[in-house]
N, C-alpha and C positions, 0 to 999 in steps of 0.2 A: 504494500500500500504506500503510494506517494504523502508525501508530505508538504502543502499547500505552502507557497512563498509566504512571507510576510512583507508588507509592505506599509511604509509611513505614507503617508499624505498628508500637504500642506495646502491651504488655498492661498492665494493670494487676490484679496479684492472679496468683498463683504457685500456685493450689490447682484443684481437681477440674475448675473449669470450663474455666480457662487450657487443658486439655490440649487439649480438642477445637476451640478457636480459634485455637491455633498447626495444628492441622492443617488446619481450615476453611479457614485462609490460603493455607497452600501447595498448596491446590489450584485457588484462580483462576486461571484463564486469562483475561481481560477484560482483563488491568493486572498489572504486572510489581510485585509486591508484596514489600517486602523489610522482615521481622519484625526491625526495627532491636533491641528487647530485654525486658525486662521490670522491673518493679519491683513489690515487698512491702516492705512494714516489716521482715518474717520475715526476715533473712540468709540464714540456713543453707538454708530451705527455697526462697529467690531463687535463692538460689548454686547449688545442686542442680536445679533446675529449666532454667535457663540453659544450665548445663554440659551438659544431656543433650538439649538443642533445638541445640547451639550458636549460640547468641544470646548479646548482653551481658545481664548484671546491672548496672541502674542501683540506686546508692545514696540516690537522690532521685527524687522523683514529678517535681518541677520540671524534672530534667535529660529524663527520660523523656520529659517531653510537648515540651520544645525542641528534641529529636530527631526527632518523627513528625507526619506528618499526621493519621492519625489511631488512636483510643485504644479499647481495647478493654477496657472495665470489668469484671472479671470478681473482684473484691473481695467480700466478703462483703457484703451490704445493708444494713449499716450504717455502711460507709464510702462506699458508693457516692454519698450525695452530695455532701459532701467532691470525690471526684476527679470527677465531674462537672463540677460548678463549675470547677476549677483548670483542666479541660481544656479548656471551654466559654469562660474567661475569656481563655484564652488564643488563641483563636481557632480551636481544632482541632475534629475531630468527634469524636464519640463513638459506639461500639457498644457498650448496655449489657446487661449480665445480670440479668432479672427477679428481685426488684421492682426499680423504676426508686430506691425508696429504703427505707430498713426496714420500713416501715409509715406508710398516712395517716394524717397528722396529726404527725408527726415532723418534723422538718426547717423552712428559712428559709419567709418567708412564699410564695415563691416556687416552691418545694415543697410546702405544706404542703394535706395534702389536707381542711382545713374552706376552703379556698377555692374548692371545686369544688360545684356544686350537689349537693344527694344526690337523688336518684332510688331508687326500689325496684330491685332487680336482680331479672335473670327466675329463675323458677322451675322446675325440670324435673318 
């Protein structure tokens, strides 16, 4: 008999999308997945958020991501790559919420989308 991965999970961002990926979570079965907590800048709206998952509220992005394997972006897209990087630097994965960052052409060079060929996109 196998014996089920374990897996941390973090959210990052406490608003609309957070809700359906704390429940995404708890319906794996593959991997025994434990939603270690959440962090936003937002206090009030962390605190509240946490309290009704029961999950912790983390006060720092940094402590969040020291906690889990991996990180579920769910920030608005303009912070997204910010925690990106923090969680990628750190060594962790990442699930992100579209777009991958505000807009191309925004962000390090390493995001930034004039480094990608342009191409025509199709037409309908």
């Amino acid at each position: 008999m196998d014996k089920k991965q374990s897996l941390r999970a973090g959210l990052i961002g406490s608003g609309f999308a957070a809700r359906f990926h704390v429940e995404a979570l708890r319906r794996v079965y593959e991997a025994n997945v434990e939603i270690v907590g959440v962090y936003s800048p937002t206090a009030s709206r962390r605190d509240e958020f946490a309290a009704q998952r029961n999950i912790k509220s983390f006060a720092s992005l940094d402590q969040l991501i020291d906690a889990c394997d991996v990180l579920h972006v769910c920030s608005p897209p303009s912070a997204h790559e910010q925690n990106i990087i923090a969680a990628l630097e750190a060594g962790k994965h990442c699930i992100v919420e579209k777009p991958f960052t505000g807009y191309f052409g925004d962000g390090t060079p390493e995001f930034n989308g004039h480094t990608f060929p342009r191409e025509k996109g199709l037409e309908a």
